[in-house]
C-alpha atoms as a printed R data frame, in Angstrom:
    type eleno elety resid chain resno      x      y       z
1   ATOM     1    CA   UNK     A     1 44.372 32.941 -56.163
2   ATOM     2    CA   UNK     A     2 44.934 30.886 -59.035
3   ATOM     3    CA   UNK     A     3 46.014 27.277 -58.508
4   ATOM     4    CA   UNK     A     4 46.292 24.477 -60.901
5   ATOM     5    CA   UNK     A     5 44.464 21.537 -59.039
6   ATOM     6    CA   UNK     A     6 41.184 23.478 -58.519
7   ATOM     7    CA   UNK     A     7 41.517 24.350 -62.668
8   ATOM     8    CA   UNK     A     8 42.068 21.201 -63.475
9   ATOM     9    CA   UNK     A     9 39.242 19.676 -61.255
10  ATOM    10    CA   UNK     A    10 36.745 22.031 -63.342
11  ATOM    11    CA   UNK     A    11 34.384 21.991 -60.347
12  ATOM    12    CA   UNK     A    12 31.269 24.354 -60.445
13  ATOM    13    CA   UNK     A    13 32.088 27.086 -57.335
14  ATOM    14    CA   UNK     A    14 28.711 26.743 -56.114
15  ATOM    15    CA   UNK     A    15 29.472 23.010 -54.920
16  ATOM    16    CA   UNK     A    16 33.048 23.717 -54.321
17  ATOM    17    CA   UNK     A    17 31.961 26.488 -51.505
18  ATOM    18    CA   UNK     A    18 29.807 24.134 -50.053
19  ATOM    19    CA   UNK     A    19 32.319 21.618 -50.004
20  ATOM    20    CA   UNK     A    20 34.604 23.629 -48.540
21  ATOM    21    CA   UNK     A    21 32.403 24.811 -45.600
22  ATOM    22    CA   UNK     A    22 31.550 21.619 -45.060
23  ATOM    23    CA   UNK     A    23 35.719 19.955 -44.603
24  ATOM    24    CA   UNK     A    24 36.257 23.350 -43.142
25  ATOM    25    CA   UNK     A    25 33.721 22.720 -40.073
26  ATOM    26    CA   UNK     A    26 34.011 19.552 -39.447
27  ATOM    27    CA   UNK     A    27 37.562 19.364 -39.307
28  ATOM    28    CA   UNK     A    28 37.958 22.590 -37.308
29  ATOM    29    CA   UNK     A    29 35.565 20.562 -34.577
30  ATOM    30    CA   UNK     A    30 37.098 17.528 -34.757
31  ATOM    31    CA   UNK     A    31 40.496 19.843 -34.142
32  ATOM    32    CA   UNK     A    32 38.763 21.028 -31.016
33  ATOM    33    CA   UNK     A    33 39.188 17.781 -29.449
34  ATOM    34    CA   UNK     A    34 42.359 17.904 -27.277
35  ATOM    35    CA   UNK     A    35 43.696 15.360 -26.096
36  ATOM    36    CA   UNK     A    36 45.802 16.753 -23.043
37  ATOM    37    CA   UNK     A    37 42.888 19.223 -21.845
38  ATOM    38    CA   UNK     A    38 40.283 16.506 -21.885
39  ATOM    39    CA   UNK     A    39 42.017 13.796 -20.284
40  ATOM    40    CA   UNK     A    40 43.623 16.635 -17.519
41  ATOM    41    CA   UNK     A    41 39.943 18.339 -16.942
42  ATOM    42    CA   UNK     A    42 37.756 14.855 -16.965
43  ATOM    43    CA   UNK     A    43 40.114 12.187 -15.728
44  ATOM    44    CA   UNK     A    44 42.655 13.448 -13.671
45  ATOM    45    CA   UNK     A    45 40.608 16.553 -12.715
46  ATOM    46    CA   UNK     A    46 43.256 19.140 -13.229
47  ATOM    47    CA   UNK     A    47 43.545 21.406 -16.056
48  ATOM    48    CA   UNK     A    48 46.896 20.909 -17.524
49  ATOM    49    CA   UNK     A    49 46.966 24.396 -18.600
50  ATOM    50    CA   UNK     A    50 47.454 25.571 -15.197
51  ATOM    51    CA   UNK     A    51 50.664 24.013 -14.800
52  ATOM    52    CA   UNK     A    52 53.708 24.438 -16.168
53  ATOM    53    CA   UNK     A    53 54.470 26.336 -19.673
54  ATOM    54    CA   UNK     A    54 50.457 26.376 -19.428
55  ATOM    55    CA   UNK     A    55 50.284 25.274 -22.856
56  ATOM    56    CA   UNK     A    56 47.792 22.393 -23.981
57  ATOM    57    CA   UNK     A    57 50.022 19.934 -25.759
58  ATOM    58    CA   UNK     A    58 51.917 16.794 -25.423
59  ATOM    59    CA   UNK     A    59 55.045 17.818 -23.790
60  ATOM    60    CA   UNK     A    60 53.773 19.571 -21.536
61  ATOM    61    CA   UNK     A    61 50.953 17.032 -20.150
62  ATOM    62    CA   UNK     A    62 54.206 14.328 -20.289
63  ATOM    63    CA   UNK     A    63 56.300 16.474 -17.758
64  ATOM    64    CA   UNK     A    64 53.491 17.707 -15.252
65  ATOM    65    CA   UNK     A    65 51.266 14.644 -14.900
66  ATOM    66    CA   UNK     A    66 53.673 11.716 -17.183
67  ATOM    67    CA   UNK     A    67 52.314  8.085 -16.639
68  ATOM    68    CA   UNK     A    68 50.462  5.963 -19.173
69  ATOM    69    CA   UNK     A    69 47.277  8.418 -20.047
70  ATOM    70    CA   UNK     A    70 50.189 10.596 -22.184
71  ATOM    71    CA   UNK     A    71 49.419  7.656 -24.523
72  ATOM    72    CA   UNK     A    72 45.965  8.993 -24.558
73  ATOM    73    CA   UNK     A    73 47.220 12.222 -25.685
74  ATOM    74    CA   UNK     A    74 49.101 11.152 -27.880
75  ATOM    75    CA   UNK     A    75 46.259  8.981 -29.932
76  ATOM    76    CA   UNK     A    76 43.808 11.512 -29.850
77  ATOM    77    CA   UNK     A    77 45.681 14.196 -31.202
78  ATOM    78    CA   UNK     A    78 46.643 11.868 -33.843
79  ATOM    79    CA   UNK     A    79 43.237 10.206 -34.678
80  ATOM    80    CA   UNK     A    80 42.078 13.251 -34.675
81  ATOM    81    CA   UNK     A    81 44.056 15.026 -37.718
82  ATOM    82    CA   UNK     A    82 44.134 11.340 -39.452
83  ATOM    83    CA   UNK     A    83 40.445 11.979 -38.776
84  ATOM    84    CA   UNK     A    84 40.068 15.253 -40.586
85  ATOM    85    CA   UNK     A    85 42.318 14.769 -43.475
86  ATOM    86    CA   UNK     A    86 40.494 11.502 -44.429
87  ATOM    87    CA   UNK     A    87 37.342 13.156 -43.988
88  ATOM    88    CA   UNK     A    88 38.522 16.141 -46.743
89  ATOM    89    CA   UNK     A    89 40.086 13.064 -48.948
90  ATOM    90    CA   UNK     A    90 36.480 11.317 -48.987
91  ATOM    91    CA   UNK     A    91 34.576 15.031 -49.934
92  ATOM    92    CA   UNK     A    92 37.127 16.050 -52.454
93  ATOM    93    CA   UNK     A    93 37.532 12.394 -53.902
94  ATOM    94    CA   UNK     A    94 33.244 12.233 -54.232
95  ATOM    95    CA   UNK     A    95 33.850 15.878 -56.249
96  ATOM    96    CA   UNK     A    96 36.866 15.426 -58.638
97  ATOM    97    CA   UNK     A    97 40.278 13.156 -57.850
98  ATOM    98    CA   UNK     A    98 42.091 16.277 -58.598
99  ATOM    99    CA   UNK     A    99 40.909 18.103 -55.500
100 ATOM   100    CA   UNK     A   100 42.304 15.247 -53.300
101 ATOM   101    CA   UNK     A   101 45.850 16.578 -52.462
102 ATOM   102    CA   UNK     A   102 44.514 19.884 -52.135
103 ATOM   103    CA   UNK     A   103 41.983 19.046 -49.878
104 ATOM   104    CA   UNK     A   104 44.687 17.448 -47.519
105 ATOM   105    CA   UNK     A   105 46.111 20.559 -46.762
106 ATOM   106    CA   UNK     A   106 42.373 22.384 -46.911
107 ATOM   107    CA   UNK     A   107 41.229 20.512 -43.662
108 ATOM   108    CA   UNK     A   108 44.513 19.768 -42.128
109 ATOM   109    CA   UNK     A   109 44.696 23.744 -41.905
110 ATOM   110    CA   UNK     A   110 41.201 23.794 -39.997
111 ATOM   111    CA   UNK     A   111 42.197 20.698 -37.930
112 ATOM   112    CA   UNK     A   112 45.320 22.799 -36.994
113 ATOM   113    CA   UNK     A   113 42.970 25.925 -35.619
114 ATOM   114    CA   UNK     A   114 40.868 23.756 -33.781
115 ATOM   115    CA   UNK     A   115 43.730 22.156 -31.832
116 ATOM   116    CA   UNK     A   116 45.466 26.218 -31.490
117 ATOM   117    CA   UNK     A   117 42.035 27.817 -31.114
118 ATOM   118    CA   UNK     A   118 39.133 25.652 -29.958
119 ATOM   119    CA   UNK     A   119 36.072 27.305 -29.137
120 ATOM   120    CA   UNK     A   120 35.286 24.503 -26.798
121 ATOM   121    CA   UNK     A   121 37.751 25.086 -23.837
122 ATOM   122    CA   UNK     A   122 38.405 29.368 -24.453
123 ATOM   123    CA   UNK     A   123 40.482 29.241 -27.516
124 ATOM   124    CA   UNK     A   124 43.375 28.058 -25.372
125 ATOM   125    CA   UNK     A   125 44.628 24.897 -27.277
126 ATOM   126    CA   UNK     A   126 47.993 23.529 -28.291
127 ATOM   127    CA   UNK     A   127 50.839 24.320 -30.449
128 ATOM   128    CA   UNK     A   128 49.627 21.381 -33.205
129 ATOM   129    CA   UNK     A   129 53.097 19.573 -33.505
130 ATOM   130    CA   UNK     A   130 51.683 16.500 -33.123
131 ATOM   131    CA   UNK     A   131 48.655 16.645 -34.894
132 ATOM   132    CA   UNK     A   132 50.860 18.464 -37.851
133 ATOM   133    CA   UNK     A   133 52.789 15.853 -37.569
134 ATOM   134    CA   UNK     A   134 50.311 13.342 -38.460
135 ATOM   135    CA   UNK     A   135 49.075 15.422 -41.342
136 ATOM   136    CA   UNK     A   136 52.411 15.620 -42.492
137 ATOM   137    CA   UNK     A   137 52.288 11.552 -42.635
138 ATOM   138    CA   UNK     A   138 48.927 11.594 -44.735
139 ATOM   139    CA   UNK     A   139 49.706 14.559 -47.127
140 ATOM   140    CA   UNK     A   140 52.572 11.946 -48.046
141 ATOM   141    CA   UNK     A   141 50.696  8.558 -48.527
142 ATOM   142    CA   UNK     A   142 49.352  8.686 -51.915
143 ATOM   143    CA   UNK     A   143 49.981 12.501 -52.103
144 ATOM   144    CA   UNK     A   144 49.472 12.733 -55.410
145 ATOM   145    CA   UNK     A   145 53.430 13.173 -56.441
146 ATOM   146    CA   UNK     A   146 55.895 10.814 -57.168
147 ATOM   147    CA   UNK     A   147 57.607 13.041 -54.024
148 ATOM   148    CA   UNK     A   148 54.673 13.581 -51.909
149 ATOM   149    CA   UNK     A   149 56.956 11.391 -49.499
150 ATOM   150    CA   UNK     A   150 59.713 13.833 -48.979
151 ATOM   151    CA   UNK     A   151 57.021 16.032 -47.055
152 ATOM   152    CA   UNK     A   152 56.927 13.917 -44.040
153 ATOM   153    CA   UNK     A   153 60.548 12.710 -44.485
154 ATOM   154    CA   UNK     A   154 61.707 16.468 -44.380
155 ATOM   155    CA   UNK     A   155 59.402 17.688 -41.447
156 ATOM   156    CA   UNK     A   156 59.765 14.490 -39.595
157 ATOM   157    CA   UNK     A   157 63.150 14.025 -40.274
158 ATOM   158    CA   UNK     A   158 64.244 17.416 -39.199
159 ATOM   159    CA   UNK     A   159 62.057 17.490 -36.215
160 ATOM   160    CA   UNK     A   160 63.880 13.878 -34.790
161 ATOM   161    CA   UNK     A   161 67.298 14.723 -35.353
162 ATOM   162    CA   UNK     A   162 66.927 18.234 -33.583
163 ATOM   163    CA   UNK     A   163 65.138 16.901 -31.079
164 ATOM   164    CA   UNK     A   164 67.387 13.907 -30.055
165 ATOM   165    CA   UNK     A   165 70.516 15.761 -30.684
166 ATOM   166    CA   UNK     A   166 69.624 19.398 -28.427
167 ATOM   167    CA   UNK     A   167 66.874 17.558 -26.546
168 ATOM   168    CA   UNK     A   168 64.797 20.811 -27.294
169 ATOM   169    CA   UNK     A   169 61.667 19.618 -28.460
170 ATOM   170    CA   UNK     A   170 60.584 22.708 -29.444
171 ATOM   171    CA   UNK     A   171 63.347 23.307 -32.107
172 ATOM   172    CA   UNK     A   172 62.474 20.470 -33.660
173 ATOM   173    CA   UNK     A   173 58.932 21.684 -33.681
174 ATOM   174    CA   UNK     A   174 60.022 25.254 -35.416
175 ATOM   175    CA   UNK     A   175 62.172 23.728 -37.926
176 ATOM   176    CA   UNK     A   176 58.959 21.463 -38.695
177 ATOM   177    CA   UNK     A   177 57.129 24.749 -38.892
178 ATOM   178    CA   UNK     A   178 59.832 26.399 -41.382
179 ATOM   179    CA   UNK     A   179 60.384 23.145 -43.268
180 ATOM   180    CA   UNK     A   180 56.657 22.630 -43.658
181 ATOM   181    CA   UNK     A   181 56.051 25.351 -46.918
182 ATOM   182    CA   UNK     A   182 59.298 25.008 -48.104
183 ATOM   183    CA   UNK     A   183 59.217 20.946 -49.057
184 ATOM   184    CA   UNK     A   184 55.217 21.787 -49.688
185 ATOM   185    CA   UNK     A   185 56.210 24.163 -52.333
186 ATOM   186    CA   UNK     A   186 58.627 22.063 -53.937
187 ATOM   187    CA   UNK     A   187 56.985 19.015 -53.902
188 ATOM   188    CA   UNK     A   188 53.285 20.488 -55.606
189 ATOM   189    CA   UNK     A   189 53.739 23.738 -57.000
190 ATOM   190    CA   UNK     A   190 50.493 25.076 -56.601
191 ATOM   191    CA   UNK     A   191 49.841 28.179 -54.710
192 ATOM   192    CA   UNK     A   192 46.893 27.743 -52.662
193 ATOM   193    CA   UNK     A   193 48.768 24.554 -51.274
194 ATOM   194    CA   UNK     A   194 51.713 26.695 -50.655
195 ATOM   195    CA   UNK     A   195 49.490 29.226 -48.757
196 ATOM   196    CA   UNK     A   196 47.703 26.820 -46.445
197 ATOM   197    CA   UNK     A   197 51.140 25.263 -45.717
198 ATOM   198    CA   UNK     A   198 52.330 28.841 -44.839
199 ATOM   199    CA   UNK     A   199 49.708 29.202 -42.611
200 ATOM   200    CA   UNK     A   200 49.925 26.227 -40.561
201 ATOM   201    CA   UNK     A   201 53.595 26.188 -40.853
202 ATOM   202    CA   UNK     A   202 53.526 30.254 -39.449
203 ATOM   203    CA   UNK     A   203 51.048 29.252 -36.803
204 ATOM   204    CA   UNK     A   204 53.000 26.510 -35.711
205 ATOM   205    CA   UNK     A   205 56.366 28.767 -35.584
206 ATOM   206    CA   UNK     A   206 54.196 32.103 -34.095
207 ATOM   207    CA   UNK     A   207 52.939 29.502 -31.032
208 ATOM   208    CA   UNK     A   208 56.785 28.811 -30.412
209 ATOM   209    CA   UNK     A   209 58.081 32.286 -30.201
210 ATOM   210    CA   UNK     A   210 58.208 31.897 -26.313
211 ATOM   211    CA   UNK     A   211 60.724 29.081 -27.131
212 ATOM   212    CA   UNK     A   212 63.091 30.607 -29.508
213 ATOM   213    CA   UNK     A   213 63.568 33.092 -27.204
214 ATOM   214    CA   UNK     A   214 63.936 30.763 -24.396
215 ATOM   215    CA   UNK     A   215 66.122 29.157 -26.849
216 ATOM   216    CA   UNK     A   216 68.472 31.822 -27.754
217 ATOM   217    CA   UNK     A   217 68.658 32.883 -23.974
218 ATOM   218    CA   UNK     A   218 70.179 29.571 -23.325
219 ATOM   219    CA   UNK     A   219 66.656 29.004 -20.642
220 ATOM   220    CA   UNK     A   220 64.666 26.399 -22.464
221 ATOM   221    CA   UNK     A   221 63.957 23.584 -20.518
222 ATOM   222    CA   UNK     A   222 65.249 20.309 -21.888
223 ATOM   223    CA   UNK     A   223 62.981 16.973 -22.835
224 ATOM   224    CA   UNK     A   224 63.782 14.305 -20.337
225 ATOM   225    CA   UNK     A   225 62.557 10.949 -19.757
226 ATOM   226    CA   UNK     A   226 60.787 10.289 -16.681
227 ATOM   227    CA   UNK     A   227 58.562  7.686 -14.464
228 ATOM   228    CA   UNK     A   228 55.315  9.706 -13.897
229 ATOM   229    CA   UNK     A   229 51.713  8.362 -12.295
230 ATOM   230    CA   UNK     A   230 49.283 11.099 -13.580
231 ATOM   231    CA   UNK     A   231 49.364 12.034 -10.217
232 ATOM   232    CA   UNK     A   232 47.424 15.846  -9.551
233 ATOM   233    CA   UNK     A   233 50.496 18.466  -9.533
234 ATOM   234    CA   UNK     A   234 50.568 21.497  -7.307
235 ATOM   235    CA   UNK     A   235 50.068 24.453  -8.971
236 ATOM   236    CA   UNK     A   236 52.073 27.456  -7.656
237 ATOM   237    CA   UNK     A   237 51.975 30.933  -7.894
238 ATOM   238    CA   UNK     A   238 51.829 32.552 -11.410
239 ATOM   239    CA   UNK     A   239 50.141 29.369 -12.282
240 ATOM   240    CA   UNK     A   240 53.593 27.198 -12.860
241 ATOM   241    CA   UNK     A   241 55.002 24.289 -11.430
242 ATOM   242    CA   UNK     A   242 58.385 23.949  -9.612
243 ATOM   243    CA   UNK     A   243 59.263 20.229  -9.889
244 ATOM   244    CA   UNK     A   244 60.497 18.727  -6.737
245 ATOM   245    CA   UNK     A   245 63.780 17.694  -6.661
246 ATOM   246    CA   UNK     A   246 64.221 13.846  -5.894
247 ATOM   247    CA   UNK     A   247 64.930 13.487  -2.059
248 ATOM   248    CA   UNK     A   248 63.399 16.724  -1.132
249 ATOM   249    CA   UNK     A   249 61.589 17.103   1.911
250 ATOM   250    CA   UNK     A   250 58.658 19.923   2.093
251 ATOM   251    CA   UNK     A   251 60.332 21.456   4.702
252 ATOM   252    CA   UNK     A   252 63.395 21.970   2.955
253 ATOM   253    CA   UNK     A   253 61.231 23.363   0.179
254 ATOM   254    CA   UNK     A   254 59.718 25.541   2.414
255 ATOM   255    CA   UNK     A   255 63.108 27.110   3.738
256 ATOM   256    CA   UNK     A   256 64.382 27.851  -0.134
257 ATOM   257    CA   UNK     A   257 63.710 30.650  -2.082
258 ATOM   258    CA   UNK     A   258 60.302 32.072  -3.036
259 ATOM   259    CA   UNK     A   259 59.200 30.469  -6.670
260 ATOM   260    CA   UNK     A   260 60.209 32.743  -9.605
261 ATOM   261    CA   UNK     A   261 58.263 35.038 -11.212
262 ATOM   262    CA   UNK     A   262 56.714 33.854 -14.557
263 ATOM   263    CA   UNK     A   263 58.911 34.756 -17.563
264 ATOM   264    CA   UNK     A   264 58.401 36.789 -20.780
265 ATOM   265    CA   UNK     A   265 58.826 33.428 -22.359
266 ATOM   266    CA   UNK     A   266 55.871 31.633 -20.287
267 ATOM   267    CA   UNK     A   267 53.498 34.452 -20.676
268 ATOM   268    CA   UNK     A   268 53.964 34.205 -24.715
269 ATOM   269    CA   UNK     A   269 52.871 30.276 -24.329
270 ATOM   270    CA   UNK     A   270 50.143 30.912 -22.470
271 ATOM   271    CA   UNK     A   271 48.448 33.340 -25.284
């Protein structure tokens, strides 16, 4: 595939391949680190991914456990793509300038698998809309482009409006997922950019599907604020969590209604 900033770099493809390895690896590892599984296995002792929509992300962790480690989550997921990116800025810069925007979007894209698909806790990661997110903020700080800007601007704008507005934080997160390529393409015009901002803007949409059709059914749960103390939650059967309604005794619990099986929607997060 042709693209303009790897002619213009005029790089030898020997050291470019190595190069590429090299941001690819590290950044895919460094996307392995997540935040929500670590802190839910090794602090609190209780695999987030066995609660609720089972997914290993941010909102999620916030309404099983809450409290202040969610801050924890929230940092490393960050660090960790600021991490990666800066990493693939400091390898392309040492090459050619040219290869700096491109190599943005080169180990944002492996960051982005690591988080979805780390090797280190069974491929089952997160949906990357935070750590997208953040890569989204570096691809426009010195992006190369007078717009380089309107990348984060468009995803993150998008994203805060939905989200506030429908307080479904997961159709923010697809229209950061569509958005994504589209202001990428715009913006840089080059098509290997385009194509590693389809990917990650795909995988981010293709992790979501369980939502959108939550979404459309009218059954997606809604973000809402809460008081939490990372206290252990009780995992029921299926593997989700029926939140306790405030006041309610056990006994009343007891008396309801069996819990409900897992839906078509849940099952699709959890792959």
């Amino acid at each position: 595939m042709n693209s303009r900033m790897l002619e213009a770099a005029g790089v030898s493809p020997g050291w470019l391949a190595v190069a590429a390895v090299g941001v690819a690896v590290v950044a895919y590892f460094l996307g392995c680190f997540n935040g929500a599984v670590v802190v839910s296995r090794y602090i609190l002792r209780d695999d987030i991914r066995e609660h609720g929509s089972g997914n290993a992300g941010l909102t999620n962790f916030y309404r099983v456990f809450g409290g202040p480690l969610t801050a924890v989550v929230i940092l490393s997921d960050v660090l960790k793509a600021v991490a990666a990116v800066l990493f693939a800025m400091f390898i392309a810069g040492s090459i050619s300038p040219e290869l700096v925007t491109l190599a943005k979007y080169w180990g944002g894209a492996f960051c982005i698998l690591g988080h979805m698909f780390p090797c280190t806790f069974q491929f089952r990661g997160g949906k990357g809309v935070l750590s997208g997110g953040a890569i989204a903020i570096m691809i426009g700080i010195g992006g190369g482009a007078y717009q380089s800007w309107w990348v984060p601007l468009v995803v993150w704008g998008g994203f805060i409006i939905l989200a506030v507005a429908t307080k479904y934080v997961s159709l923010g997160s697809c229209w950061a997922g569509f958005s994504f390529p589209i202001v990428s393409g715009l913006v840089y015009r080059d098509s290997l950019i385009i194509l590693l901002a389809v990917i990650m803007g795909g995988l981010l949409l293709w992790k979501h599907r369980g939502n959108m059709v939550r979404i459309v059914k009218g059954t997606e749960s809604k973000f809402v604020l809460h008081k939490g103390s990372c206290s252990k939650a009780a995992p029921v059967e299926g593997g989700t969590d029926v939140t306790r309604a405030e006041g309610a005794s056990p006994a009343k619990e007891e008396a309801g209604s069996a819990p409900k099986a897992e839906s078509e929607g849940e099952k699709m997060d959890r792959q």
